[in-house]
N, C-alpha and C positions, 0 to 999 in steps of 0.2 A: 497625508500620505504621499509619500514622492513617488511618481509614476515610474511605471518600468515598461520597457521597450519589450515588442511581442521575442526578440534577440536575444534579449534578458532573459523572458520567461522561461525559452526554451533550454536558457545553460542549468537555470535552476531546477527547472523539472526534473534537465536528465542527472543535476549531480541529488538529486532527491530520490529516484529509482537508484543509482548508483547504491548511495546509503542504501537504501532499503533491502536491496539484495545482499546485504552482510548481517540484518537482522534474525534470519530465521537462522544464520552459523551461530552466530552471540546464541539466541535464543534454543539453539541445542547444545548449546553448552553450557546452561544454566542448567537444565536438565537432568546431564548427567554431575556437575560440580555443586549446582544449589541446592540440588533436591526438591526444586520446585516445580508443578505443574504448568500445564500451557495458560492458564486462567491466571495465573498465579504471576507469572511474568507479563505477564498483559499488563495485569494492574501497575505492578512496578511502573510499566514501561512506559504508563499515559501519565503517572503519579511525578520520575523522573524530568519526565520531557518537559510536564507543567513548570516544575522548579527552575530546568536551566533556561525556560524563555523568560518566565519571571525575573531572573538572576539580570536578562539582558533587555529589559523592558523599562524605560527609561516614564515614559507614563502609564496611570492608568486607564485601560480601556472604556468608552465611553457609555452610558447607562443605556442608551438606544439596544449596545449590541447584547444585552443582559441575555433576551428569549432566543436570542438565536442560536447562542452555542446551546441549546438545548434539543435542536433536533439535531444537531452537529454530532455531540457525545451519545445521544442515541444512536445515532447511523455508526458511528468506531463500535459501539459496544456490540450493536448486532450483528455488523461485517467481522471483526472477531471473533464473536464467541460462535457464530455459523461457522466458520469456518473451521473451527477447531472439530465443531460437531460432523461436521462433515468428513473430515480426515477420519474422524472416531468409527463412520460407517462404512466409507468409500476406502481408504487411505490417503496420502498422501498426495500420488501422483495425480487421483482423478480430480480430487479436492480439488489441488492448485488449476489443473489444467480447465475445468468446468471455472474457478470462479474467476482466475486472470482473462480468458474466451469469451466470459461472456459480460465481466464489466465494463469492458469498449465496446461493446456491441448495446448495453442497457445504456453507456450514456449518451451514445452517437442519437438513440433514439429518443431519448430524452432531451439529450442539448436541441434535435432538429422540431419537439414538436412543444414542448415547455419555455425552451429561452430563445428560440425561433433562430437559430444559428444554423447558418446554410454550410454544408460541405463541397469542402468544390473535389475535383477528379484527383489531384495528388495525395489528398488526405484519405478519401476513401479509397485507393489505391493498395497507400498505405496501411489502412486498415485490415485491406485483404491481406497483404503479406507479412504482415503482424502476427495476422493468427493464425497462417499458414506455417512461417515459423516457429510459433507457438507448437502448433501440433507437432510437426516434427520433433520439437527438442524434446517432447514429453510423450511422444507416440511409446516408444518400444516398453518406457514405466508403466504404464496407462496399461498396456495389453498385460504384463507382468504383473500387475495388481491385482489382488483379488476382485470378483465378482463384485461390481458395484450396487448398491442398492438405491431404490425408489427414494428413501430418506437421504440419503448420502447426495447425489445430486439436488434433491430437493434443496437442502441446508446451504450447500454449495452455491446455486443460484439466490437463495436467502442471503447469504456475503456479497456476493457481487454488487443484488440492488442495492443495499445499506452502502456500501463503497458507491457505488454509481450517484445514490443519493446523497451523498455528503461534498461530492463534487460537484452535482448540479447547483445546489443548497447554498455552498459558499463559490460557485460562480457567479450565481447570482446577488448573493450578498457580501462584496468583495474589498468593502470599505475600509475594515481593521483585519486583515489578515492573520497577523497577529494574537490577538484579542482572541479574535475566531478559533488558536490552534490551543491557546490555552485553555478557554473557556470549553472546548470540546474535551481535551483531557481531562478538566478536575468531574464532566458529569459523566464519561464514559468511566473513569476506574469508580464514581460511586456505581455506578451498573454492573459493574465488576465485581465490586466488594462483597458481592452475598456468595456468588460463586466462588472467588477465590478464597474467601474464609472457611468455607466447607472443601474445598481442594487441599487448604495449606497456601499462607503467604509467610511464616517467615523463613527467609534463606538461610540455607546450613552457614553459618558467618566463615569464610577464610579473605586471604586477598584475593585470587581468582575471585571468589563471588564478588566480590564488591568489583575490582576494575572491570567485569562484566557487565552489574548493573549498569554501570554512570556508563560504560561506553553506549549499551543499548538506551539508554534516556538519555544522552545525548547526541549521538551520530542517526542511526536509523529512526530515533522519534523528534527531538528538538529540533536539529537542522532540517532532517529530510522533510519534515510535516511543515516546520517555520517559510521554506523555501514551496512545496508545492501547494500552501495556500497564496501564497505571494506571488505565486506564477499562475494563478486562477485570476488574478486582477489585467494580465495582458494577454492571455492566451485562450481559445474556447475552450469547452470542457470536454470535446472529443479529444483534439489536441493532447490537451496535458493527460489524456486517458492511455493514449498510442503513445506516448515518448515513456508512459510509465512502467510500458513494458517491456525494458530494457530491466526491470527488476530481474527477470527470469534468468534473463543470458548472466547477469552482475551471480544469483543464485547457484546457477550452474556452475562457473568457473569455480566458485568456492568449494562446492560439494568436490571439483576434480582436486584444489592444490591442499583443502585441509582435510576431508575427508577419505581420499583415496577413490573414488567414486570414478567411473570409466563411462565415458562418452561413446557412441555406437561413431559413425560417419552419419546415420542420418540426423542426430543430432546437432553434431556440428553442421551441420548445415541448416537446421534450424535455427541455431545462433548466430550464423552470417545472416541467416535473409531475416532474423529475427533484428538486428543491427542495421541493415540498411533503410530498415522499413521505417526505426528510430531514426536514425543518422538522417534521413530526407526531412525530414520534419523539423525536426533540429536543427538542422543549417536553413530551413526554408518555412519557419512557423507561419509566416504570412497566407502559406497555401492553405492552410489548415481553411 
């Protein structure tokens, strides 16, 4: 495996959160044109991803890595389907704002007392102004939201640890990166399959559906996932946690140019200090 500079890790993180903030537009717009549930697209979307890395996978992954994508595809499949669970009790806004909140915060603790990775002051800085813009950009939702419940942030924090744990998981096992994003995909959509078969997996057939699926299995799941296992071999895993949270701001702007969807001021200000907090870390991954 040809080594990547902490430089590297950090352009791939942030074009991985990049992707990723275009996933959940694709993915409401399967919705309303496939007809297909959120379980439903999940599967696709790990099913997808698996094939276009395969398509670019020039050897086979080595037998060593066989057990490991196995807690890998459990931790997707948990952090998904919690999360959707959680939307189902909380809605949307507390969902995202509780599980993006607190899975830098579960692996910051994690990387410091499992893979014994020291934080120095501009990361944890960072961290704070992260989630400070965080709150902001998602404050006035959150309040607008219905009445959250016990179960709803429950499931919610259930997402985060399964995402916190798949980052700790393949930081520490960082050897085929690769290997690692496939082999998590083909065992997270089998964890998927009992649900999404009782939801409904097959898509209403048009072109929309289709250039939707391949774009979501490829952009937000192939690249974004190929690239933030790959940036887990040079960067800690607090690190690639806080530059991922540029998904939010990538999120946001979509909901305003395809949705119609209107930003407060203290929003937008959320997504500046939500950017800078990224942006330092990015240009400066060594501090992490």
């Amino acid at each position: 495996m040809t080594l990547v500079s902490a430089r590297r890790g950090a352009v791939y993180v942030s074009v991985a959160a990049t992707a990723w903030g275009t996933g959940g537009a694709a993915g409401s717009l399967l919705f309303e044109t496939g007809g297909l549930g959120p379980v439903g697209v999940s599967l696709w979307r790990y099913l997808l991803g698996a094939v276009f890395l395969l398509a670019l996978t020039s050897r086979p992954s080595t037998g060593r890595l066989t057990w490991r994508v196995l807690p890998v595809g459990f931790g997707m499949a948990v952090y998904q389907t919690a999360y959707f669970a959680a939307i189902a009790h909380s809605g949307v806004a507390v969902a995202t704002v509780v599980t993006m909140g607190a899975t830098p915060v579960f692996t910051a603790l994690g990387s410091r007392f499992l893979l014994r990775e020291r934080l120095g002051r501009v990361a944890l800085a960072s961290l704070a102004a992260a989630l400070a813009g965080l709150a902001l950009l998602t404050a006035e939702t959150a309040l607008q939201a219905r009445t959250s419940s016990v179960a709803g942030i429950g499931f919610a924090l259930a997402s985060a640890a399964g995402y916190a744990g798949v980052t700790l998981f393949s930081r520490r096992h960082s050897d085929d990166p690769r290997g690692t994003a496939i082999g998590g995909f083909v065992v997270g959509a089998v964890c998927l399959a009992p649900f999404a078969l009782a939801e409904g997996v097959v898509p209403e057939i048009s072109l929309a559906t289709a250039a939707l699926l391949v774009y979501l299995g490829a952009v937000p799941t192939a690249l974004a996932y190929g690239l933030y296992f790959r940036a887990l071999t040079a960067l800690n895993a607090t690190t690639v946690s806080i530059i991922s949270l540029g998904e939010a701001v990538g999120a946001a702007l979509l909901g305003v140019l395809l949705f119609g969807e209107h930003l407060t001021a203290l929003a937008w200000s959320g997504c500046v200090l939500l950017l800078v907090a990224v942006a330092v870390l990015a240009t400066r991954p060594e501090a992490g």
